[in-house]
C-alpha positions as CSV (number, residue, x, y, z in Angstrom):
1,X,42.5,-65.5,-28.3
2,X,45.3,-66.8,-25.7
3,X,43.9,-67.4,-22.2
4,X,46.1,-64.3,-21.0
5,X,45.0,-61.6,-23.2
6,X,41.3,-63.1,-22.4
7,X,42.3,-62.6,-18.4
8,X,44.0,-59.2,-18.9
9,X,40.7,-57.8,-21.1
10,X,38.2,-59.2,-18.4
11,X,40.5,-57.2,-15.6
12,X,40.5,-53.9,-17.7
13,X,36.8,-53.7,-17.6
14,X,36.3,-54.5,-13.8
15,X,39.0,-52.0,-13.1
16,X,36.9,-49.7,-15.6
17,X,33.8,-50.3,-14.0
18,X,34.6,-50.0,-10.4
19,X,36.7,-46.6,-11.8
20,X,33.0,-45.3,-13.0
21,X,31.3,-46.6,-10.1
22,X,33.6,-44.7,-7.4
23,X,33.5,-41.6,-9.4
24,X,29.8,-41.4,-9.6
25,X,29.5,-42.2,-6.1
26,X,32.1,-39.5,-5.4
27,X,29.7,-37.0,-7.5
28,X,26.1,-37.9,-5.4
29,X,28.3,-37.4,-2.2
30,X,29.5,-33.9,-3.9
31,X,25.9,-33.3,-4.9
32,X,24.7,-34.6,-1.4
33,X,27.4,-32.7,0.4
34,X,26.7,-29.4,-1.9
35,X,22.8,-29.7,-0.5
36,X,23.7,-30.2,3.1
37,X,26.0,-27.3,3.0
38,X,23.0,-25.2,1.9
39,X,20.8,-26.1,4.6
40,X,23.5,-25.2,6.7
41,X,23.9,-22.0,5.5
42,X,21.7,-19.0,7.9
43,X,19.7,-16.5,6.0
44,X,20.6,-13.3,7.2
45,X,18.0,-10.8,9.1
46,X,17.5,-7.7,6.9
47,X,17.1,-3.9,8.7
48,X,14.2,-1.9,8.3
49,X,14.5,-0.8,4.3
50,X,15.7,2.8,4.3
51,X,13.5,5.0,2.6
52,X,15.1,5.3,-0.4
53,X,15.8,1.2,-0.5
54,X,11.6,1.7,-0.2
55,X,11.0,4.2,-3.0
56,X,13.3,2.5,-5.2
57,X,11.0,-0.7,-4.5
58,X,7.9,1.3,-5.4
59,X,9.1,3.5,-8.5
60,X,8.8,-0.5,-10.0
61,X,5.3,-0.9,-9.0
62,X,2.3,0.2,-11.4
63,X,-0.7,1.7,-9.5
64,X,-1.3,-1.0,-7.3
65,X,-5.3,-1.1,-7.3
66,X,-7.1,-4.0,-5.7
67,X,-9.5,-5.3,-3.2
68,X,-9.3,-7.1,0.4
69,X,-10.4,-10.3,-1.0
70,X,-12.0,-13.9,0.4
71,X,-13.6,-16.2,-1.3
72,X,-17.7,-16.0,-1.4
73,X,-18.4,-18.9,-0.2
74,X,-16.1,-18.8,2.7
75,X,-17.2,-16.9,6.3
76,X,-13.5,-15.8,7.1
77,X,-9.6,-16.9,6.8
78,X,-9.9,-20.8,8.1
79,X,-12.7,-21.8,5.8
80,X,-10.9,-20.0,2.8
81,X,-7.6,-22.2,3.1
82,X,-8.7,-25.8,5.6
83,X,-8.4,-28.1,2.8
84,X,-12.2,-29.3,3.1
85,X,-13.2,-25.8,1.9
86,X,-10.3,-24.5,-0.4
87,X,-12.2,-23.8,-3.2
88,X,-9.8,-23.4,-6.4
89,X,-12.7,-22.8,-8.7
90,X,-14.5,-20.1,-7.0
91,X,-11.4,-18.1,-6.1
92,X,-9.9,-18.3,-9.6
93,X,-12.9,-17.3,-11.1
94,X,-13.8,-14.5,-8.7
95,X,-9.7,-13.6,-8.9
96,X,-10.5,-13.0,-12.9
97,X,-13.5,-10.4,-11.6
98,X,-11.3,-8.4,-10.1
99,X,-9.0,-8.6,-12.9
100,X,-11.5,-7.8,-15.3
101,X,-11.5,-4.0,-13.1
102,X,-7.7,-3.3,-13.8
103,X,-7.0,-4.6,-10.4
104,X,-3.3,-6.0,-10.1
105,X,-3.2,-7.0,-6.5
106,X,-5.5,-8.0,-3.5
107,X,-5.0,-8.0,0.2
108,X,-5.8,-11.7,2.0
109,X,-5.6,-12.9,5.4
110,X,-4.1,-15.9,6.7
111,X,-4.1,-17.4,9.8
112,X,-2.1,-19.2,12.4
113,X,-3.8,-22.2,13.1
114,X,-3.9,-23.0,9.7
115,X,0.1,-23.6,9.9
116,X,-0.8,-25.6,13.7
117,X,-3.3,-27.8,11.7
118,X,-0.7,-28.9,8.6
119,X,2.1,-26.6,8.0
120,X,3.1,-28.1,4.8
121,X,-0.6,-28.5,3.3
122,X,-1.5,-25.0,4.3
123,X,1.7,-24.1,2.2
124,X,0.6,-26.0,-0.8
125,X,-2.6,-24.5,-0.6
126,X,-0.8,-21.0,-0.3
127,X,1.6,-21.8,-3.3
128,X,-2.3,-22.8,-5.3
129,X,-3.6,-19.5,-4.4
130,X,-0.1,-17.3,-5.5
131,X,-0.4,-19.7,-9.0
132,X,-4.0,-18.5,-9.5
133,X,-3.5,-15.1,-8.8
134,X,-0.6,-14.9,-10.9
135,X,-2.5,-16.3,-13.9
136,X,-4.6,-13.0,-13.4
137,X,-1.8,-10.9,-13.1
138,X,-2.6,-10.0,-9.3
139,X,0.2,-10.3,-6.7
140,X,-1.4,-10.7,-3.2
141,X,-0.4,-8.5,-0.1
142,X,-0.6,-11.3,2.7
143,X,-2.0,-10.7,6.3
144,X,-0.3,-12.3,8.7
145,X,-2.3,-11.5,12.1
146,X,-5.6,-9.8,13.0
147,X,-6.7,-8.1,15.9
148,X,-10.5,-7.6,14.5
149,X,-14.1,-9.9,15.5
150,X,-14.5,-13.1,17.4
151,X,-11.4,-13.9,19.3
152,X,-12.1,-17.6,19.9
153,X,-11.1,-18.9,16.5
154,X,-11.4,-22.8,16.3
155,X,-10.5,-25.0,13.4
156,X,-12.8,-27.3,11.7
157,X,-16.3,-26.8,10.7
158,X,-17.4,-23.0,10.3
159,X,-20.2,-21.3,12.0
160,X,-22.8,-20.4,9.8
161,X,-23.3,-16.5,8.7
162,X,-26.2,-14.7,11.2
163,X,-28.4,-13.5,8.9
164,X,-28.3,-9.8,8.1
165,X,-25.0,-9.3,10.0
166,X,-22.1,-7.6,8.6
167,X,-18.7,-10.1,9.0
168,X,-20.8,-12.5,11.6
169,X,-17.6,-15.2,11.3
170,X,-14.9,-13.4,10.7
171,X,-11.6,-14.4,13.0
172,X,-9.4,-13.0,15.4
173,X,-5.5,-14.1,14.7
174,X,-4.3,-15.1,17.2
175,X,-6.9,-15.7,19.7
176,X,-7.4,-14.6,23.3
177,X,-6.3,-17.9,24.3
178,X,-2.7,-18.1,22.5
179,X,-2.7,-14.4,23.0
180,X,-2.3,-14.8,26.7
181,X,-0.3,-18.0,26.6
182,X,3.3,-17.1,26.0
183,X,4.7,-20.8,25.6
184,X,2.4,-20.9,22.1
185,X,4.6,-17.4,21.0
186,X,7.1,-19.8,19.5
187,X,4.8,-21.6,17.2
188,X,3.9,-18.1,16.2
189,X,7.4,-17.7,15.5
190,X,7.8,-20.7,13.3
191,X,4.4,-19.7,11.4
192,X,5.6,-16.5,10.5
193,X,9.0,-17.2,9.4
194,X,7.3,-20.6,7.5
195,X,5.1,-18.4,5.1
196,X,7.5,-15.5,4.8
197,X,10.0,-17.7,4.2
198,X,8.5,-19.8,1.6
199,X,8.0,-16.3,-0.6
200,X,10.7,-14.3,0.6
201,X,11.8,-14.3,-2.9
202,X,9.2,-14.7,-4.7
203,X,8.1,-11.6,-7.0
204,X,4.1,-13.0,-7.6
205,X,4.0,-12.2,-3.6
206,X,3.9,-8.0,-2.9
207,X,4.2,-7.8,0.8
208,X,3.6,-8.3,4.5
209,X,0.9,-6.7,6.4
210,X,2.1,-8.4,9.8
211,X,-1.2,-7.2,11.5
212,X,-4.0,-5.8,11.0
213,X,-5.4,-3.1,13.2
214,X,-3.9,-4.6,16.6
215,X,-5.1,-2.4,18.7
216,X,-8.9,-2.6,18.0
217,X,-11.1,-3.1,20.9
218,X,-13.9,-4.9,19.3
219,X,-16.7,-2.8,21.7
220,X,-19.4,-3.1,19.0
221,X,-19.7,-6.9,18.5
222,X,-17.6,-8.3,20.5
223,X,-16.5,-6.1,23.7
224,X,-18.2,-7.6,26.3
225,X,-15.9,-11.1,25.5
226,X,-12.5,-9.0,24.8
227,X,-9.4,-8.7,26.8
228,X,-9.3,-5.6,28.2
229,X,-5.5,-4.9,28.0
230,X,-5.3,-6.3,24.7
231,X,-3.0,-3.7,23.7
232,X,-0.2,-4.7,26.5
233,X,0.2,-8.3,24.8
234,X,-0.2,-7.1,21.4
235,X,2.5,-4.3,21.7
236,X,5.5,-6.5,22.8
237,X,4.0,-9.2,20.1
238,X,3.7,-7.0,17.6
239,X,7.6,-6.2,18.2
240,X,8.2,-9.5,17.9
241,X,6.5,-10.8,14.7
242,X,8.1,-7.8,12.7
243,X,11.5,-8.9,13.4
244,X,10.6,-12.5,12.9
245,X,9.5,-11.8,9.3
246,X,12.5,-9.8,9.1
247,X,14.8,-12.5,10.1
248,X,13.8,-14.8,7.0
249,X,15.2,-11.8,4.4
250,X,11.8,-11.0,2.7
251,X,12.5,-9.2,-0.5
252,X,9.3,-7.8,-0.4
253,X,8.2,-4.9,2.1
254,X,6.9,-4.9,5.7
255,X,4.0,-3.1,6.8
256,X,1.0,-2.7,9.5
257,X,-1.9,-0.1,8.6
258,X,-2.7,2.6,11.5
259,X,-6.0,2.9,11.8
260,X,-7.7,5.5,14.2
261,X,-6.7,8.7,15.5
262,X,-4.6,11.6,14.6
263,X,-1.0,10.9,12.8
264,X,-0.2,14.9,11.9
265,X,2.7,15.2,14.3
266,X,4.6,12.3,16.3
267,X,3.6,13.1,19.6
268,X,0.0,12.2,18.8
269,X,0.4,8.8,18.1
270,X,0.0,6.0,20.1
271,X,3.0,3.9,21.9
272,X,1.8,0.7,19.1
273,X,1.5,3.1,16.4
274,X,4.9,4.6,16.6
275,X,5.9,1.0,16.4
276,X,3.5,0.1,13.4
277,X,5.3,3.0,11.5
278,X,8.9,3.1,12.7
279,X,8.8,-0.7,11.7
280,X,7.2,-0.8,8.5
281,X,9.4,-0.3,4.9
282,X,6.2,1.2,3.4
283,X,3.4,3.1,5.1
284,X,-0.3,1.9,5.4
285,X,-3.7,3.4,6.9
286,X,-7.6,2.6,6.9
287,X,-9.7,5.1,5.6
288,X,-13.4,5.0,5.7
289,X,-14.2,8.4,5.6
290,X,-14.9,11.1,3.3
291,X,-12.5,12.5,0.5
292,X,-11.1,15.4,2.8
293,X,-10.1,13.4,5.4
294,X,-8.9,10.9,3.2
295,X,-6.8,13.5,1.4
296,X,-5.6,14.5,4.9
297,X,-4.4,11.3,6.2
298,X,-2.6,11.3,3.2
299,X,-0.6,14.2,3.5
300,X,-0.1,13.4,7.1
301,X,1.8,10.4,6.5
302,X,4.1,11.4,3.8
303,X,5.8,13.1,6.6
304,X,7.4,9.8,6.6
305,X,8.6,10.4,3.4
306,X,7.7,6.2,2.2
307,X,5.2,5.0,-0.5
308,X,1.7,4.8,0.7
309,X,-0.9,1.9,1.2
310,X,-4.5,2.5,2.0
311,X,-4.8,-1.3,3.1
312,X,-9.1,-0.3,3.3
313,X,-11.1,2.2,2.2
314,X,-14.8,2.6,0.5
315,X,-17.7,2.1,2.8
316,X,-20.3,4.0,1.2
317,X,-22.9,4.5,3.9
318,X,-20.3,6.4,5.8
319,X,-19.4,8.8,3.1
320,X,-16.3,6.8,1.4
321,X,-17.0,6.1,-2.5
322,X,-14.3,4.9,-5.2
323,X,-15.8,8.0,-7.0
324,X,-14.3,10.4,-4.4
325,X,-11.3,8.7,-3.0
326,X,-9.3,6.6,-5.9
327,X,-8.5,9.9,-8.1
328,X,-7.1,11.9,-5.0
329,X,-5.1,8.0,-4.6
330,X,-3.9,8.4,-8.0
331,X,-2.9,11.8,-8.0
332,X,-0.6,11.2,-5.0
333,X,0.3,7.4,-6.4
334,X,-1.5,5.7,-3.2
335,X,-2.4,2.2,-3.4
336,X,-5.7,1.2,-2.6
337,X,-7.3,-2.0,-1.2
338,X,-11.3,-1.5,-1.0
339,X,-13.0,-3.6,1.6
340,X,-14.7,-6.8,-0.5
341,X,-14.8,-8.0,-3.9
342,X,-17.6,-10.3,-4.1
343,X,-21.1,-10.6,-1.9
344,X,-21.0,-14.1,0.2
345,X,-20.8,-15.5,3.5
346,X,-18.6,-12.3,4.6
347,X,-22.3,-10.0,4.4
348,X,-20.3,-6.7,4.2
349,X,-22.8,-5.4,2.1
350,X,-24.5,-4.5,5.4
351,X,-22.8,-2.0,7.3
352,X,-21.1,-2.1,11.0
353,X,-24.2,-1.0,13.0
354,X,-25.9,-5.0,11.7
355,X,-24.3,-5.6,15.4
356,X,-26.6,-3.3,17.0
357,X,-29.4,-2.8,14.7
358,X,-31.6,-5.7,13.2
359,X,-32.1,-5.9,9.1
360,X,-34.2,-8.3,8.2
361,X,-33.4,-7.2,3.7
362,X,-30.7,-6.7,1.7
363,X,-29.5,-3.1,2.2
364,X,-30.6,-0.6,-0.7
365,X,-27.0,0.6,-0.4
366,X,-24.5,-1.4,0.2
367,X,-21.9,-0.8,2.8
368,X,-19.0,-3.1,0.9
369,X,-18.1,-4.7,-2.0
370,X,-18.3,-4.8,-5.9
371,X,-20.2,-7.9,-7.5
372,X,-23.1,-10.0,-6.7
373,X,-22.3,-14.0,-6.7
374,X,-22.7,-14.1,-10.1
375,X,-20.6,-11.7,-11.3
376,X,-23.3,-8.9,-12.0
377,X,-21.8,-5.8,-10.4
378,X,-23.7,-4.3,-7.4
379,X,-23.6,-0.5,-9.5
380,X,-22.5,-0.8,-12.8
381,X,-22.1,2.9,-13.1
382,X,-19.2,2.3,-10.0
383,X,-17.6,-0.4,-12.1
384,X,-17.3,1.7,-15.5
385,X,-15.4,4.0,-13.1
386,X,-12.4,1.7,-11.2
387,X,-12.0,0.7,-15.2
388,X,-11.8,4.1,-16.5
389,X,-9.2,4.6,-13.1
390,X,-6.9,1.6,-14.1
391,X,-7.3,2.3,-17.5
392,X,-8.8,-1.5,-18.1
């Protein structure tokens, strides 16, 4: 081959080459340019759902049926998800319990200085729990902030349960301390749009409960300790963190549960729970009463013409039993969230009054939950029934 044609071949595939090479380049800066333009991009705040956006949501939904659930071998929200004590194997197995009773949903609580301690671990360990839950075919209702028990929550090491004594570790979220310390409101700001945001569109996740009974004063176990105008931080807080969530676009619905008092007619409520309501897409309550007043509460709030929660319910030394709330819930389509799954650290088996009055035994009647640590249930007559009522 003549040294010419050898010298023109050998330029051709430089030239080829170097043609290859820019145009990849060109492609990863495209690519690279495509992925910068997305951060860039805002998500836009969503309004309040309208009430038919709302029942449009909730025609979808089977009868949602579950539990407020923790882990048993965790005391509150900080052991269940610090990564020392996230416990996979327990929570997946006591996850398939609750399954095994038709239930399709449970209601958990979270906490804020979880997302302080490791934002992006406490999200891994979020994205775990969704996973497991969504093997069982349960979708969780997350609970963003608590106004209920000790309001000096610290990471780290948990306290050990008092014997006898009904939710003895249990959380406040957040505590008096960031409560009253408005330069830690914007952490709260970037915790709730973190974990909203990270589901927003994510169908294994049901909802929001953005706080859980805010106004509660605590005057049993803990009254002597709490701030006594919690309420006038909470209000303008509460405010706050619903339009936070709603900033990061949540496809799923908003709520906070009223809790105490009368709702029949708007001038009865409270100033917090006119905002509880007029913020939330779907309506929630507490209930541990008896089936008329459970019936009545009810009726009361589809005033508001929005689906229904009852976020907790079924305390039966005070008169509330799955036996005479859950078909009135069913009959009006009413999801329902009993108070505990699974006897452990929590001690809700013993009732509310453990504060003031000593046990020293377990309770012949149990205040909360379903099954013993091992799975057995508590009443196995009371299980036969939430599976007859779910149809499992």
């Amino acid at each position: 081959m003549a040294k010419n044609q050898i010298r023109n071949l050998l330029l051709a595939l430089v030239a080829g080459c170097l043609f290859q090479y820019c145009a990849s380049a060109g492609d990863d800066k495209q690519e690279t340019l495509s992925t910068d333009q997305k951060k860039d991009q805002k998500v836009e705040p969503r309004a309040i759902w309208t009430k038919e956006r709302a029942n449009q949501w909730y025609e979808k939904q089977p009868w949602l049926v579950g539990a407020n659930f923790i882990n048993s071998n965790a005391i509150n929200q900080l052991e269940m998800f610090q990564p020392e004590t996230f416990d996979t194997a327990t929570i997946n197995r006591e996850l398939g319990w609750a399954a095994s009773l038709g239930m399709n949903t449970v209601r958990v609580y979270l906490h804020d200085l979880l997302w302080e301690q490791d934002p992006a671990g406490f999200l891994e360990r979020l994205e775990t729990f969704v996973q497991i839950a969504a093997k069982h075919g349960i979708k969780p209702l997350f609970v963003l902030f608590d106004s209920v028990w000790d309001p000096f929550p610290q990471l780290g090491k948990q306290r050990d349960p008092k014997p006898h004594v009904h939710n003895s570790g249990w959380v406040q979220n957040p505590g008096i301390k960031v409560l009253k310390d408005s330069t830690q409101y914007p952490r709260l700001e970037n915790y709730v749009k973190g974990v909203v945001g990270k589901f927003a569109n994510d169908d294994r996740v049901l909802g929001w409960d953005v706080w859980n009974e805010p106004d509660n004063p605590n005057k049993s176990a803990y009254g002597d300790v709490e701030l006594p105008d919690k309420v006038d931080y909470v209000l303008p807080l509460l405010k706050k963190v619903f339009g936070w969530a709603r900033s990061v676009n949540p496809s799923q619905p908003l709520t906070s549960g009223v809790w105490a008092g009368e709702w029949t007619t708007p001038d009865q409520l409270k100033e917090i729970e006119k905002v509880q309501l007029d913020e939330s897409d779907v309506i929630s309550f507490h209930n541990y009463e008896n089936a008329e007043s459970f019936e009545k509460d009810i009726k009361d709030l589809q005033a508001y013409g929005r689906p229904i929660l009852c976020t907790e319910y079924m305390a039966r030394g005070n008169g509330s039993f799955f036996e005479n709330t859950m078909p009135i819930a069913k009959k009006y389509k009413v999801a329902m969230y009993n108070w505990g799954l699974v006897d452990g650290k929590t001690q809700t088996k013993y009732p509310w009054d453990s504060w003031r009055k000593t046990y020293t035994a377990e309770p012949e009647v149990w205040f909360h939950d379903i099954f013993r640590r091992d799975g057995t249930p508590y009443k196995a007559e009371e299980v036969d029934f939430i599976k007859k009522m779910t149809g499992k």
